[in-house]
N, C-alpha and C positions, 0 to 999 in steps of 0.2 A: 268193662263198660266204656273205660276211655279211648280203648283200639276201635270199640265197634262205631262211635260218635266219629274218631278220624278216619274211618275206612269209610262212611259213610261220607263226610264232609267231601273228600278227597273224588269218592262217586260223581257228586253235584259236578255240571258242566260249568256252573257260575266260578263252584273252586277252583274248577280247573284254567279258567279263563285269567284267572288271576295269577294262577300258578305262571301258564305262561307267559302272563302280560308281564311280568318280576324279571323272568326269566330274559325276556326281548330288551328291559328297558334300563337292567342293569349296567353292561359295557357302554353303553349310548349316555346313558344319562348321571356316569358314574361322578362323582362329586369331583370335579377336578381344582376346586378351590378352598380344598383344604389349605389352611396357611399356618404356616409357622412361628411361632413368637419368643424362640428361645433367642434368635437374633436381636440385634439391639436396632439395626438399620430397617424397622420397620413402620407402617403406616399406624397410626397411636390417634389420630383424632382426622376428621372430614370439615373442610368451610366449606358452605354453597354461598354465592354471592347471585342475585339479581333475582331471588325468591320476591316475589309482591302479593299476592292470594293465597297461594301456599301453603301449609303451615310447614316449619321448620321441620318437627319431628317424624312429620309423613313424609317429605321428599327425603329424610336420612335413612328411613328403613331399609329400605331396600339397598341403598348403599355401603348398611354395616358391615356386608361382607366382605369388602374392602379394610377393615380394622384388623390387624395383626400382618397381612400381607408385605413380605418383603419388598425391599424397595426397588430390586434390582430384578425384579419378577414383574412390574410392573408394565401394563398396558392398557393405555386411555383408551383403546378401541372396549374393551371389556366395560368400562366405566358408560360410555358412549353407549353401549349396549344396553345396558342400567336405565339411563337414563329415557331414552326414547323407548323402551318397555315401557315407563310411566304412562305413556300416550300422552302429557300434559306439560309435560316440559320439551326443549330445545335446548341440547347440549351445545356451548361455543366453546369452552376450553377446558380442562383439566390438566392439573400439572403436582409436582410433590415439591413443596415446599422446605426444608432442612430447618428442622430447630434443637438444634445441636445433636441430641442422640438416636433421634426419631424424623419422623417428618409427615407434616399435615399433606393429605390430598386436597388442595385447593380446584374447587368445580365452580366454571363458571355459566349458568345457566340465561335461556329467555321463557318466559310463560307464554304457552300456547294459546289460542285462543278457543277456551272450552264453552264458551256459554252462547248460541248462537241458535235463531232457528234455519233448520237444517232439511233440505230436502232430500227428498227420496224419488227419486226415476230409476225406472229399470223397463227396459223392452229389449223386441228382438222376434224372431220368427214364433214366440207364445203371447205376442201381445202386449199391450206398455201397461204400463203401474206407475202411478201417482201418487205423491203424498208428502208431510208438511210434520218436522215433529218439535219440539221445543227443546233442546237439550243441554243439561250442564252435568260435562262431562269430568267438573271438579267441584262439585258441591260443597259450598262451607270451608274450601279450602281444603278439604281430606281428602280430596282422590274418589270421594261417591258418586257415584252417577243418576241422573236424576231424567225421565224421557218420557214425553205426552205428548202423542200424538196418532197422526190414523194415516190412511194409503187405499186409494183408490181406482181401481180398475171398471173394465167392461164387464167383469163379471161379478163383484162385488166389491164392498169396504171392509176396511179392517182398524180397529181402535184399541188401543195399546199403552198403558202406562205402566212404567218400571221404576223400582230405586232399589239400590244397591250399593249396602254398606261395607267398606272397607273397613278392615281391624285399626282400632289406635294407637296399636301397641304390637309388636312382638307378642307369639302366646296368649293370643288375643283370636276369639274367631270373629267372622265376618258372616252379614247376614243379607240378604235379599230379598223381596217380594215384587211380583208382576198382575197384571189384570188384562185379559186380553178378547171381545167382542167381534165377533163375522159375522155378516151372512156374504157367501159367497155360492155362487154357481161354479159346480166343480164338474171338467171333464178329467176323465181316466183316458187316454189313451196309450196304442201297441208302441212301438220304436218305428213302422211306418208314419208315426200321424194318424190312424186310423183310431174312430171314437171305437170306447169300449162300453161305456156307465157315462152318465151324465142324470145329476140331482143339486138342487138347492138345500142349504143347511145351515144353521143358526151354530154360532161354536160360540160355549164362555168359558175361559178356562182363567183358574187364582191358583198361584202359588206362592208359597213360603220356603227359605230355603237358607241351608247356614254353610258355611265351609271354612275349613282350618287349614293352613300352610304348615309344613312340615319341613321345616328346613328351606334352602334356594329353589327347588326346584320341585318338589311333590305337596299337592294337595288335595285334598278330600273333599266331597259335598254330599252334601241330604238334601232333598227338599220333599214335602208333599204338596200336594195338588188336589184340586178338582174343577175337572172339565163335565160338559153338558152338552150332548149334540142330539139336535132336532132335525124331522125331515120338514122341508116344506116344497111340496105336490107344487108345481106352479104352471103342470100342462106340457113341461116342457122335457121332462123327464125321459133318460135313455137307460132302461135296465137300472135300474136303482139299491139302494142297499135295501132292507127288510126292514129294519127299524133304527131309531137313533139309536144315544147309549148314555148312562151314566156310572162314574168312575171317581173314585179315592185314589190316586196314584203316592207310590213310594217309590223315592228315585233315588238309589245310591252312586256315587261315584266318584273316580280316582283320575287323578290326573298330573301327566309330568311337563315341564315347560322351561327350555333356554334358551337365551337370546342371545346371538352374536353381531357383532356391525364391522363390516370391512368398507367403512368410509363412506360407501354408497348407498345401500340396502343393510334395514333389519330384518335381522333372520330369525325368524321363533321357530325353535326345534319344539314340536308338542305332538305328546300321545295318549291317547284319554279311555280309558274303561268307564261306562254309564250298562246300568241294571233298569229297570223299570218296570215294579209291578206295578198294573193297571186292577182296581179288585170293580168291579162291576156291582152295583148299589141299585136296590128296587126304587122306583120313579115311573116318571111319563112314556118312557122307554119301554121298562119289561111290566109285566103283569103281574110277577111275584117272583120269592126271592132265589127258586131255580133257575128260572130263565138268567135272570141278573148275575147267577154265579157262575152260568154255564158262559156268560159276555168277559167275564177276567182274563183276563191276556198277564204274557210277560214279552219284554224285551229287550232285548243283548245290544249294545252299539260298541265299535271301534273304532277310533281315528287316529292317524298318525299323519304329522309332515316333516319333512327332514329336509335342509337346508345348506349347503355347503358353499363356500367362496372359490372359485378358483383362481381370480382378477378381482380388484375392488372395481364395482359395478358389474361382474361377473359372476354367475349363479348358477349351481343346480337345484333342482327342486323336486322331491318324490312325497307325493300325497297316497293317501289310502284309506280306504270307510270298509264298514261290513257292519251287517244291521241282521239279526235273527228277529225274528217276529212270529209268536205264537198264533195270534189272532187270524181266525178265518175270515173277519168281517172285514169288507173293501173302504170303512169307515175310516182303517187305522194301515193300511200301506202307504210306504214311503216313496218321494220321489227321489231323483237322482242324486240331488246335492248329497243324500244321504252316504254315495258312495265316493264322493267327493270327485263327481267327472261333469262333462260338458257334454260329451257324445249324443247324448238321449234328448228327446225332446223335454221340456221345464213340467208338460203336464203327463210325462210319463209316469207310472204308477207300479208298485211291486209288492210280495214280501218281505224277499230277503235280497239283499246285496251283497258284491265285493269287488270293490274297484280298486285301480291304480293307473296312476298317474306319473311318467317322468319327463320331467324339463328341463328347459333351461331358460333363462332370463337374462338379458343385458340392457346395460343403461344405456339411453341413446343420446339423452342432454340431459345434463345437472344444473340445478342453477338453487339460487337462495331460497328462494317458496316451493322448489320441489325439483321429482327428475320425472322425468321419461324413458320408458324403456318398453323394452320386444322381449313376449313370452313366445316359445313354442312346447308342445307336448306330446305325446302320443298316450293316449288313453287305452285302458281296457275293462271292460264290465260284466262280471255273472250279474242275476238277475233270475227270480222265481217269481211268477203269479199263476194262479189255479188257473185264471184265460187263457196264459199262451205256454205254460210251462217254465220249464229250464230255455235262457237261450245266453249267448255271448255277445257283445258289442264291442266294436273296436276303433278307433283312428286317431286321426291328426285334428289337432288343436291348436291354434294363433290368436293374439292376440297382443292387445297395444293397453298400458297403465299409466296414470298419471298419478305418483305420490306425492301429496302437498306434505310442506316442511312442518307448515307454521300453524298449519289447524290442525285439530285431534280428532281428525273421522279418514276414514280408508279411502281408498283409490277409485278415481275415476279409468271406468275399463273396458275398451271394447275386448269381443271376443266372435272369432270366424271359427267353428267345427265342422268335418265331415265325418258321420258314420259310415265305414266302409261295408258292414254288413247289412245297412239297410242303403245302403245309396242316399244320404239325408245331407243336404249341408244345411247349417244354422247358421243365426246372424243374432249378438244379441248385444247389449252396452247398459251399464249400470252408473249412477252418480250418487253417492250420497250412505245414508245407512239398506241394511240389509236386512229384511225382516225372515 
């Protein structure tokens, strides 16, 4: 009975996905800071000095893996890395202190400025998006994050609030919940620009969600959910989907994550396995409980980015997504960021993905509140819809970043792409968070 449970397991594309995902992220992602403590000349206790919000035992976790590490192994770039992973601190020095048989890492940090409200702009050849959120991105001093707020467009608004619990402890999990309100007018269209479906729709989607660390570099998540989509007729309607939907979602997943800093840029090497059944629930939607179970989906996503220095301030960069999706319904196709490319136009629509991405980045001016630098890429895209089929997408991608120092939110970014398979060039610039 037990061969037949693992011969069966083994069947499942989910096991298998994992199988590989172990397989890809072992050499990559292999523990390279195992340390030592038969020496005497080791790292035995951490000061941080210039903590004010803070709290002491949260900015140390993550640093404990610095305890035991020989002293003669050491490198403040790794430390540095540690630290601006936090998103909440500003690393200014670290150094190892001698107290006779051992020796303190002494870190000297500045607090970022986590608690601000924060806009959101994003346009470009899909259109501009507005919006305004409230966020503290150190809540209570633990590293929680706490965010309320909405984003407005020509085609509709969006209203959004999240909090997110960091562990207080080592061996400790972490928990989340989000709320999230639309009605937007949605266009589908080809990789020409060309409309395909065009409908209004009411989206409410709650989730709950927990996730546990496992060591430096892997962690787990659960969450479930439920989402609620409505059509609403408003006249203006192109080929529409048949009906809304309602959904109990289980969302498992795994994920690995390292950060390096060569003085200029932080580099998150991350690659992520996410599962997602969708179970389809009688409502305003279906009419009884076959129709609503014939509406269940599942779906597969992958991500990876990998990040290497070759110069401080000098980068390579290889991104990549792929998204399976059972669902026949145009309700629940993804757009491109899913495949993690620019090529496609923002309201392009699919089932299934698999992209890639490789660049390069260099800084162009460094200064105290931030740097400047030039990306180039050249992308490439499979891509399934029941509209147009199988097709491929391909080109060059540029663009300009601005990473501030001393705030805790991402890069202001332009970005110029050309698809060489559709003749498309884009134009598009982003400031602030990313919904």
């Amino acid at each position: 009975m037990k061969i037949k449970i693992l011969n069966l397991a083994f069947q499942s594309p989910f096991f298998t996905l994992i199988t590989i995902f172990f397989l890809i992220i072992i050499p990559i992602f292999a523990d390279e800071s195992s340390r030592s403590t038969d020496s005497e000349a080791v790292i035995t206790e951490i000061e941080l000095i210039g903590l004010r919000r803070t709290k002491p035992h949260i900015a140390r976790m993550p640093l404990e893996r610095f305890i035991g590490m020989e002293a003669e192994t050491f490198d403040p770039d790794e430390v540095f890395a540690v630290i601006q992973g936090m998103m909440i601190l500003e690393p200014i020095s670290a150094e190892l202190i001698s107290n006779g048989e051992a020796y303190t890492l002494r870190i000297v940090v500045e607090e970022r400025w986590t608690i601000f409200p924060f806009p959101l702009i994003t346009g470009g050849s899909g259109g501009l998006s507005f919006g305004l959120f409230i966020v503290d991105m150190n809540a209570f001093g633990m590293r929680d994050l706490i965010a309320v707020g909405g984003a407005y467009s020509s085609a509709g608004w969006t209203a959004i609030a999240m909090y997110n619990h960091n562990p207080r402890a080592r061996n400790l999990p972490g928990w989340s919940t989000s709320f999230m309100y639309s009605r937007n007018e949605r266009e589908d269209v080809d990789r020409n620009e060309n409309l395909l479906r065009r409908y209004t729709s009411d989206r409410l989607r709650f989730s709950l969600g927990a996730s546990y660390q496992f060591g430096e570099t892997i962690s787990t998540q659960l969450s479930i959910s439920f989402t609620d989509i409505s059509l609403n007729n408003n006249g203006n309607d192109h080929y529409p989907p048949d009906r809304g939907a309602r959904h109990i979602g289980f969302n498992p997943g795994l994920s690995l994550r390292r950060s390096s800093w060569d003085g200029v840029f932080l580099s998150q090497n991350s690659l992520s396995l996410n599962y997602h059944y969708n179970h389809g629930i009688p409502g305003s939607a279906y009419l009884h409980t076959m129709q609503a179970a014939k509406a269940s989906y599942h779906t597969i996503e992958v991500r990876g980015s990998y990040a290497h220095s070759f110069l401080p301030g000098f980068r390579m960069i290889l991104r990549g997504g792929a998204v399976y999706n059972s669902s026949r319904d145009p309700l629940f196709e993804d757009g491109p960021n899913s495949a993690q490319v620019n090529i496609l136009p923002s309201d392009y629509s699919a089932r299934h993905y698999a992209g890639l991405s490789l660049g390069v980045e260099k800084s162009l001016i460094t200064m105290s509140w931030g740097t400047l630098s030039l990306l180039a890429s050249y992308q490439g895209a499979f891509s399934y819809s029941p509209l147009f089929d199988a097709e491929f997408n391909h080109g060059p991608v540029a663009g300009i970043n601005f990473y501030l120092s001393r705030l805790a939110i991402p890069a202001i970014g332009t970005v110029v792409s050309y698809n060489v398979s559709s003749r498309l060039f884009q134009f598009g610039f982003s400031a602030g968070m990313s919904l």
